[in-house]
Structure formats: structure tokens, C-alpha cells
C-alpha positions as CSV (number, residue, x, y, z in Angstrom):
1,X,-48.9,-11.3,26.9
2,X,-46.1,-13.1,28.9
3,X,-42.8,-12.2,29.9
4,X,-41.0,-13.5,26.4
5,X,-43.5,-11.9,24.5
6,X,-43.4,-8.6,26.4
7,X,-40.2,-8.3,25.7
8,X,-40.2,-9.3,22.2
9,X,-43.5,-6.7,21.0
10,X,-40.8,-3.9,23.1
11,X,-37.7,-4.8,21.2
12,X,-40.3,-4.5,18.0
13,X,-41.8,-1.2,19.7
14,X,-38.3,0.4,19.6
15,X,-37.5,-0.9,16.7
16,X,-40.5,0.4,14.4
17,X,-40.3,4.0,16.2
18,X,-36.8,4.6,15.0
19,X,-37.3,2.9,11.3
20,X,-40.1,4.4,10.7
21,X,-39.3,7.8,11.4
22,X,-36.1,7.4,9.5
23,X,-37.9,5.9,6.8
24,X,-40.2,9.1,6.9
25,X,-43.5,7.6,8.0
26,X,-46.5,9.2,9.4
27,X,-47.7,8.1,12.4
28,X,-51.2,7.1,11.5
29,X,-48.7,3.8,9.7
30,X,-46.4,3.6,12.9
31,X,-49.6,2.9,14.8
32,X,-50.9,0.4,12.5
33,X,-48.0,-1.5,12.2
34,X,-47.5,-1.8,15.7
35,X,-50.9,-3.6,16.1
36,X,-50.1,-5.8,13.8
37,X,-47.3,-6.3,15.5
38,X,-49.0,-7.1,18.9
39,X,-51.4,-9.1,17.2
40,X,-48.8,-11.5,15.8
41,X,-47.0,-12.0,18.8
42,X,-50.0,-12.6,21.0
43,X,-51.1,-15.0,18.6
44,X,-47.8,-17.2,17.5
45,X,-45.2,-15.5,20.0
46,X,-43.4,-14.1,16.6
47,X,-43.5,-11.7,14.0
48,X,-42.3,-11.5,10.7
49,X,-40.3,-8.3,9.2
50,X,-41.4,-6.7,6.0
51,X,-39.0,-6.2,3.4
52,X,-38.5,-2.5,4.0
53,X,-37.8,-3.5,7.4
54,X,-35.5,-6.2,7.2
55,X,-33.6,-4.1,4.3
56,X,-33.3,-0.4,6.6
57,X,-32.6,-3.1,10.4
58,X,-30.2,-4.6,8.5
59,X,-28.3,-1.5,7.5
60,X,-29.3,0.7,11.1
61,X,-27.3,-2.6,12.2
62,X,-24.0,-1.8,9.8
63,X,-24.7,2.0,11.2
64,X,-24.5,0.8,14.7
65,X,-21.3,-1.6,14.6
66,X,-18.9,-0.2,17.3
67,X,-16.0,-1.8,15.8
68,X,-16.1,-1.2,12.1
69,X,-14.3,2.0,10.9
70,X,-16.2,1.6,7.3
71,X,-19.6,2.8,8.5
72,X,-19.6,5.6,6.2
73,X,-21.6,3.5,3.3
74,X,-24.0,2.2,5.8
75,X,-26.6,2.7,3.1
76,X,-25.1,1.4,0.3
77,X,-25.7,-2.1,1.5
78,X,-27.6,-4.4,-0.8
79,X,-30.1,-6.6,1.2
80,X,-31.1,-10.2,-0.3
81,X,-34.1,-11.5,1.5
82,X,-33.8,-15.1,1.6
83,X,-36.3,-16.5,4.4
84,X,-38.0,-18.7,2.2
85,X,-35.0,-20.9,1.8
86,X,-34.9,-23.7,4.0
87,X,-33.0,-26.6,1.6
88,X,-29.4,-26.3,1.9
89,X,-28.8,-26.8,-1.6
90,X,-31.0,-23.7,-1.9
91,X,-29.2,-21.4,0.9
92,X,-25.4,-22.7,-0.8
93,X,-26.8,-21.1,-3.7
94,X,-28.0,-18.1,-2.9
95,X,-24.5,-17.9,-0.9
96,X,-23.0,-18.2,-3.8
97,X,-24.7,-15.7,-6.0
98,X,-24.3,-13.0,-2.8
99,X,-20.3,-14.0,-3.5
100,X,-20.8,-13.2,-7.0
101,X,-22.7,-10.0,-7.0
102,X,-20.2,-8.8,-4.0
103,X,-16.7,-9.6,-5.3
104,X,-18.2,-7.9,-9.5
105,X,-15.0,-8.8,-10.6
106,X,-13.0,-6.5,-8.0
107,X,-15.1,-4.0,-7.8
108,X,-16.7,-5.1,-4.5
109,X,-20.3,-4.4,-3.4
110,X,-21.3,-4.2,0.2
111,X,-24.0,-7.0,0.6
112,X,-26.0,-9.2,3.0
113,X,-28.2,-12.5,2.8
114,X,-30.4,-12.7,4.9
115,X,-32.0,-16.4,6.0
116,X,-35.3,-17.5,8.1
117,X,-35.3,-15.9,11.3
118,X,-34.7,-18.4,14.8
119,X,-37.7,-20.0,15.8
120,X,-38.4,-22.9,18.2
121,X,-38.4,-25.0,15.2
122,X,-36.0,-23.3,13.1
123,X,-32.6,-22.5,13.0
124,X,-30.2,-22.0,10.3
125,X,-26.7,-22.2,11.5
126,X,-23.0,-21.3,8.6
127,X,-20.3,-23.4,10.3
128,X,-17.9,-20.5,8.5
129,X,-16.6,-17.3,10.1
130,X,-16.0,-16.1,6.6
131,X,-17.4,-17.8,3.6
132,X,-13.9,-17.1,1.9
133,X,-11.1,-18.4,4.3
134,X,-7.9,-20.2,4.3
135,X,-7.7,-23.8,6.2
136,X,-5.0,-24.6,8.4
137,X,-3.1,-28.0,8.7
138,X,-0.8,-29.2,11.9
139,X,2.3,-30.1,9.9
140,X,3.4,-32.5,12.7
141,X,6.1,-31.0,14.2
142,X,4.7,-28.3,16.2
143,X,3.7,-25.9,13.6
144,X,1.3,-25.0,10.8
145,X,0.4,-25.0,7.3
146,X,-1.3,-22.3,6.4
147,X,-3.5,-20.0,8.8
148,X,-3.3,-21.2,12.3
149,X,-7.0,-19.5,13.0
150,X,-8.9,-22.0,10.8
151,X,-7.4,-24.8,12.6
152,X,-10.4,-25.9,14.6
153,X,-12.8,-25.5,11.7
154,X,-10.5,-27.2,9.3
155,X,-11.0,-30.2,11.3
156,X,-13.9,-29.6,11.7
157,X,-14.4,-29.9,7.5
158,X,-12.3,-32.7,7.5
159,X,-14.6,-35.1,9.9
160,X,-17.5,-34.0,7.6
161,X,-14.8,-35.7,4.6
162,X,-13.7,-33.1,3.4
163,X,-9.7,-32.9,2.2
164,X,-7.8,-30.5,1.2
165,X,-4.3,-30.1,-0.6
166,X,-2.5,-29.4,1.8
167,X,-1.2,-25.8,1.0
168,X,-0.8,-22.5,2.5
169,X,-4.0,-21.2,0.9
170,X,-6.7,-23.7,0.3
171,X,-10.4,-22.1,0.2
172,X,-12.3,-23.9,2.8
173,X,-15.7,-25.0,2.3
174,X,-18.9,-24.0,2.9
175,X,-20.7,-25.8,6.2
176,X,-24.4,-25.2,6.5
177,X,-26.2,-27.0,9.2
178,X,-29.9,-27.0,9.5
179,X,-31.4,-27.1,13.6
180,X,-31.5,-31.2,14.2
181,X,-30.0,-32.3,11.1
182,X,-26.6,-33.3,10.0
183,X,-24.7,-30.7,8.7
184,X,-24.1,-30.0,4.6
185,X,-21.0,-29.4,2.9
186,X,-20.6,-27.5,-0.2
187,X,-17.2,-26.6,-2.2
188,X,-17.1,-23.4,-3.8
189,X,-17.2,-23.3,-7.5
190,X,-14.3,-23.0,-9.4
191,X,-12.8,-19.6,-9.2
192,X,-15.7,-18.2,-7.5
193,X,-13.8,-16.5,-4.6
194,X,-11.5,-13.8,-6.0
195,X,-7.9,-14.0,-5.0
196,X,-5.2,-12.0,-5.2
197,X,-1.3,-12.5,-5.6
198,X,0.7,-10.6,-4.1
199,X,3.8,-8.7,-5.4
200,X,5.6,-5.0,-4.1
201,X,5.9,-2.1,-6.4
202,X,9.9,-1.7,-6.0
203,X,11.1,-5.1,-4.2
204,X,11.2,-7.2,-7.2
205,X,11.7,-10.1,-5.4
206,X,8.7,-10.2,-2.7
207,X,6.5,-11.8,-5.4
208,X,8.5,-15.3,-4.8
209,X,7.2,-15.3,-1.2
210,X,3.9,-17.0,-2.9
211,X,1.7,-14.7,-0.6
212,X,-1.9,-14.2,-1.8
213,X,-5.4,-13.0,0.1
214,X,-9.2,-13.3,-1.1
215,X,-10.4,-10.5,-2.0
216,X,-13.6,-10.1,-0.2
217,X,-14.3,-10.3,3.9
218,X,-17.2,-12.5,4.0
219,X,-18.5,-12.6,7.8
220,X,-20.7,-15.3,8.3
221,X,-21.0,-16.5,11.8
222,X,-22.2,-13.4,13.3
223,X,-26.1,-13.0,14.2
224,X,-28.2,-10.1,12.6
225,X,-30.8,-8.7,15.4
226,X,-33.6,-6.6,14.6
227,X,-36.5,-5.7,16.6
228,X,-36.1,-8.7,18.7
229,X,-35.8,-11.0,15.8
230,X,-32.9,-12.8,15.9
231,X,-31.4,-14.4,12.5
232,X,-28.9,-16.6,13.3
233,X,-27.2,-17.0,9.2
234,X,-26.9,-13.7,7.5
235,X,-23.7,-13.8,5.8
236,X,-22.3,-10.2,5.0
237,X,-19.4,-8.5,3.5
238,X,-17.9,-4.6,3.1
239,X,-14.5,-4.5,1.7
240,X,-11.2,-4.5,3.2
241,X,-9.1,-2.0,4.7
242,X,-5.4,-2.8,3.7
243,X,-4.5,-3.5,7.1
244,X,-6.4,-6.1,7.7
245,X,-4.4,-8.1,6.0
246,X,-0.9,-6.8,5.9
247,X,-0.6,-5.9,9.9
248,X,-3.1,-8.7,10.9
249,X,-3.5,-12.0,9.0
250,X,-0.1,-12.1,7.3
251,X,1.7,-10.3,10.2
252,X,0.8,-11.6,13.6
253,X,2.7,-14.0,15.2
254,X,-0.2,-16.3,15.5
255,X,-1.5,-16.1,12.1
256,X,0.5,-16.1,8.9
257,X,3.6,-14.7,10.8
258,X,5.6,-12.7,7.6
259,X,7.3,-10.0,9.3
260,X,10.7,-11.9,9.8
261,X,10.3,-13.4,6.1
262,X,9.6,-9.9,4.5
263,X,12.9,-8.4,6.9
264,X,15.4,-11.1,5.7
265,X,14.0,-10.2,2.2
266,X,14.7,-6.5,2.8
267,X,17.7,-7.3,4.2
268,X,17.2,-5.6,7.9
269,X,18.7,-6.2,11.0
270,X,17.1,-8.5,13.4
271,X,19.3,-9.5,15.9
272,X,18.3,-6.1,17.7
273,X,14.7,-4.2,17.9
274,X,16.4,-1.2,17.5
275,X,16.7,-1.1,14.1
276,X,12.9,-1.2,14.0
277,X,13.2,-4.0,12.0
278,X,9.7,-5.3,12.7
279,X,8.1,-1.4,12.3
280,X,9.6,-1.1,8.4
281,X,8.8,-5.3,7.4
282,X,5.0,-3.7,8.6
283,X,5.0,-1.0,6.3
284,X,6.3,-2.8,3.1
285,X,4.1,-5.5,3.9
286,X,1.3,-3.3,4.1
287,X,2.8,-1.5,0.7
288,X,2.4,-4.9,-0.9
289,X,-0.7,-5.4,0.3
290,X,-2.2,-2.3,-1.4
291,X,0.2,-2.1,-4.2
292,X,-2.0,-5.8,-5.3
293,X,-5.4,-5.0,-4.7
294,X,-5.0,-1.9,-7.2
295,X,-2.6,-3.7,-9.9
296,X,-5.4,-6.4,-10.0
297,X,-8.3,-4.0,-10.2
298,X,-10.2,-5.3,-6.3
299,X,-11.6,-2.7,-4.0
300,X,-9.3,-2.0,-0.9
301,X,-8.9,1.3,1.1
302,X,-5.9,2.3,3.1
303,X,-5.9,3.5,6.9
304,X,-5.5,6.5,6.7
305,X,-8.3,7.4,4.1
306,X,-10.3,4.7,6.4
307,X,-10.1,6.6,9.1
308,X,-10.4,10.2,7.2
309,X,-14.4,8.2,5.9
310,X,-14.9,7.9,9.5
311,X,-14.7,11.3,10.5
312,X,-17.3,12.0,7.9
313,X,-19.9,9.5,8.8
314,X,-19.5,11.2,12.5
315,X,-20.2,14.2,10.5
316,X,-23.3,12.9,9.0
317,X,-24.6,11.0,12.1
318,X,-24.2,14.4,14.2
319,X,-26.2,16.3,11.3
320,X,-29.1,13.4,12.0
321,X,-28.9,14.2,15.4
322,X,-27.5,10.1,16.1
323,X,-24.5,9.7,18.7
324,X,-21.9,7.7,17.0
325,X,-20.6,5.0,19.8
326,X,-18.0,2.9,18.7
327,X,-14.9,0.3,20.7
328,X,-12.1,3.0,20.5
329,X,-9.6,-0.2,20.4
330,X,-11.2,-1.7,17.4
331,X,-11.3,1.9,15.4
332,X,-7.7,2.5,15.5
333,X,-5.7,1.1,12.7
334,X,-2.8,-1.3,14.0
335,X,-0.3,0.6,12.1
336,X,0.1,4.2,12.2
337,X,-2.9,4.6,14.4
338,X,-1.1,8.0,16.2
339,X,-1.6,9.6,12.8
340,X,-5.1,9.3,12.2
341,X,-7.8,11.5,14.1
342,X,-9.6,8.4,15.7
343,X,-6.8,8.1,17.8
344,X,-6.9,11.0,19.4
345,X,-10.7,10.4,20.3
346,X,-12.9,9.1,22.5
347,X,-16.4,6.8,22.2
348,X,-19.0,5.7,23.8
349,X,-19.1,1.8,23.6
350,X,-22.6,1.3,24.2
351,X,-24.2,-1.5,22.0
352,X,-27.3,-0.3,20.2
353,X,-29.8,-2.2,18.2
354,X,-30.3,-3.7,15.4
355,X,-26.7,-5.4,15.8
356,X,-24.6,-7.4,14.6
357,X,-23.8,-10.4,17.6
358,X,-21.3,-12.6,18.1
359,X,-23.2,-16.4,18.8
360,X,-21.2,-19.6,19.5
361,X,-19.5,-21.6,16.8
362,X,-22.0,-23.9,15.2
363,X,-19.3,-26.7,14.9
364,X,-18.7,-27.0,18.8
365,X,-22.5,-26.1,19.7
366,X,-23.9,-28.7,17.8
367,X,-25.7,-26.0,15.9
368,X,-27.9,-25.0,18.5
């Protein structure tokens, strides 16, 4: 074999080893894979997964994701093989049923979809980091209409023609782009992505703020690896932690921004940090955020519990006799992290495989 393919049957090598002895295999089928394997690549220079496989890499890659605290239900991930898809009308579809069967009216599922694999002539690219996101508009003097990280994508959309109304939360489209060809884009049916309004359980008043969030986190620029197999469109989703939203996308200065509208709502003091003005907008916020989710019946776990799931999957993986790495700055919660145990821990960041990788946007890489 040459180099490439070297490298590729070792990936697979390492790979099968690990599956297949967590998949309780003998080794009599270990070996026998394997030469299929080697066969395959000597032959084509590629090798295609079984199901099993592609369903346990897929979640050994959710298992293996330094920066997500929800790795507890690693194995609770539903796989949809789609490789045979190659017509994007086909792959918005089965998008869209994944978005379906995930959000379950609130009750949200932890799902992927899997597409073909990368190959020389073959290459699936989602223009979307999330398949649920809000566009952003310039609004001409210097600021922005809704979230100011979907500013580049949103004009992005709007070259393809799309156009939307203009408001703080319009649903983006769906971008699929096939290797060589002109990319496809797809709205999302009618009240297909779940969102939810926000209110706050005691400030009466925070529901005329207008704030909402989707439901669901929908990651689907990221590349699933397995075995050396790269698939470069394999949209997937858990559910969110409350902070996610309420100290990130509505909080930070370069998103949404809130914190000074929730303060003057509350009434606090901001002409001096002192009065930690910033610290209790956060919290109610964050309150609100929660508060929502549970009022309209969607999935959503706070911090705190987040991090208490944690401790248990390193539980579990030390019982296996697995070394839980993980990106200690990612773990943390950004509120409140002093009073959760992963802060006052230490990991090993090393990235192990199958994995989840980050791969340049499709819209400035001309898909490639």
C-alpha cells in the first residue's frame, strides 16, 4: 500500500480494535473485518463503515468531545445513516425529519445524520453552523439587527436570494452545497424549528423585551471522523444547557448584548460595577431562560445539574477503564463556574478519535 493508504487501513486498525471490543466481539470477527478492510483499501483506496460501526464511531465521537459537559448520554444518540443520499432535495429532507424526530415536541432527542463520506469525487458540504439559527442584518449605522454571529452567513444566504424580514429572530435557511456544484437553498417548513418566548417567573415585565431562542442546538458544520473516514455533513444535536443561551448568545457584548436591557428593567445601578449590576442582570437572565424552556414543556438542563451529569460520566468512564480528557475552559459553566466541581479540576486535553472537527466554512471555501 502507499503512504495515504497506510495511513488510512491504521486509522481503521485503531479504530475496529477499540469498537469491536466495546461492542463485545471475538476476535476470530476483529480479524476478519480487518482483512476486509485491507482489501478495500488496496483495491479503491477506501472503505466503507457498516452500520454498527458508523452508529457505535459516531457515538465513541460524542464520548470523546473535550468540550462538551453533556457526555453523560453518549449512548443515547440516535444514528440516521444517510450515505445513499446524494440529491439535495433528498439530504433537506432527511434534515428535516432529523429536526423533527429531535425537537418531539420539546422533548428533545439527541440525534445525528449522517451523509456520504469525503471522497475524491464526493463531498457534501451544510453552509449552516446550526441548522436552527438567527440571521443578522447591518442596520446601517454601525450596529445590528439581530445576532451579530450570523452576519457573514446571512450574506452569504442573501447572494444565493434569499431575504429575510428583517427582525431580530428570523430562522435562516438551510445551504447545502454539493463538491463542484452550485449551492441549494432550502427554507425550513413552517414551524418546523421549535421556538421559545421568553418570560421570568416574578419580573412581570421581562416578557415585553420580545426575547425568544430555538429550542434545539443543531451543529452542522463540524466534521464526523471515524477510522480515518472523514464525513464532512453530519448535522447533530444534544440539548441545551441554560447557559448557553442566557450568559452567552443573549448576554455577550458581541452577540445579542441584554445585560444592560435586563438591568434597566430591574432597575440596578450602572453607572458603577460595584453594584454588580452586570453579575445579578446574568442570573435573572439566566432565570428566564430556564423559567421558559420548562413553562413551554422543551428539554433544557441547568449548570449546576450539568456539571453534577459530568462527574458521573467520569464515574462511568473510570469503571470502563477510559481516561476522560476534556478542554477544562470549555467545561466550566460561564456563570457560577467556582461552584461546580469541574472547576476545581484538571483534564487532559488530548484529542482522541473518532471526533468531532472543526473544517472551514463552506461559504468562504467554495465548498471544498
Amino acid at each position: 500500500m502507499i503512504e495515504v493508504e497506510q495511513q488510512l487501513y491504521r486509522e481503521a486498525e485503531q479504530f475496529i480494535f477499540t469498537c469491536y471490543a466495546e461492542l463485545g466481539k471475538s476476535e476470530a470477527e476483529v480479524v476478519h473485518r480487518l482483512a476486509e478492510i485491507r482489501s478495500d483499501v488496496e483495491r479503491t483506496g477506501f472503505y466503507e463503515h457498516t452500520y454498527e460501526e458508523l452508529q457505535h464511531g459516531a457515538k465513541m465521537a460524542w464520548r470523546n468531545s473535550n468540550r462538551c459537559i453533556g457526555r453523560l448520554f453518549w449512548q443515547t444518540m440516535e444514528v440516521f445513516d444517510a450515505r445513499q443520499l446524494h440529491e439535495e432535495d433528498d439530504i433537506a429532507d432527511a434534515i428535516f425529519s432529523h429536526i423533527r424526530y429531535a425537537t418531539n415536541g420539546g422533548k428533545v432527542r439527541p440525534a445525528i445524520t449522517i451523509f456520504a463520506a469525503k471522497q475524491e469525487q464526493n463531498q457534501i458540504r451544510l453552509w449552516n453552523h446550526q441548522l436552527v439559527r438567527y440571521a443578522g442584518y447591518e442596520d446601517g449605522n454601525g450596529g445590528v439587527i439581530g445576532d451579530p454571529a450570523s452576519l457573514p452567513f446571512t450574506r452569504a444566504c442573501e447572494a444565493l436570494g434569499w431575504q429575510g424580514a428583517g427582525t431580530r429572530f428570523d430562522v435562516l435557511p438551510l445551504v447545502i452545497q454539493k463538491l463542484g456544484e452550485e449551492p441549494k437553498l432550502y427554507e425550513l417548513p413552517e414551524g418546523l424549528a421549535l421556538e421559545i418566548p421568553l418570560s421570568h417567573p416574578d419580573l412581570e415585565s421581562f416578557a415585553e423585551l420580545g426575547l425568544r431562542w430555538y429550542a434545539v442546538p443543531f451543529i452542522a458544520d463540524m466534521m464526523l471522523e471515524i477510522g480515518g473516514i472523514s464525513y464532512t455533513a453530519a448535522p447533530f444535536n444534544g440539548w441545551y444547557m441554560g447557559t448557553e443561551i442566557g450568559a452567552r448568545n443573549l448576554a455577550d457584548t458581541d452577540r445579542y448584548n441584554q445585560l444592560p436591557i435586563v438591568a434597566r428593567l430591574m432597575g440596578l445601578d450602572m453607572t458603577t460595577n460595584t453594584s454588580l449590576w452586570k453579575d445579578r442582570a446574568l442570573v435573572e437572565l439566566n432565570a428566564a431562560v430556564i423559567h421558559s424552556f420548562k413553562k413551554h414543556g422543551a428539554s433544557i438542563v441547568d449548570h449546576h445539574t450539568a456539571a453534577e451529569q459530568f462527574t458521573r460520566f467520569e464515574k462511568q468512564e473510570k469503571e470502563q477503564g477510559r481516561a476522560v480528557t476534556g478542554r477544562w475552559s470549555w467545561l466550566i459553566p460561564p456563570m457560577s463556574p467556582a461552584t461546580t466541581a469541574v472547576w476545581h479540576r484538571s483534564y487532559d486535553d488530548t484529542e482522541l478519535k473518532p471526533a468531532y472537527l472543526y473544517q472551514e466554512k463552506a461559504y468562504t471555501s467554495g465548498g471544498s
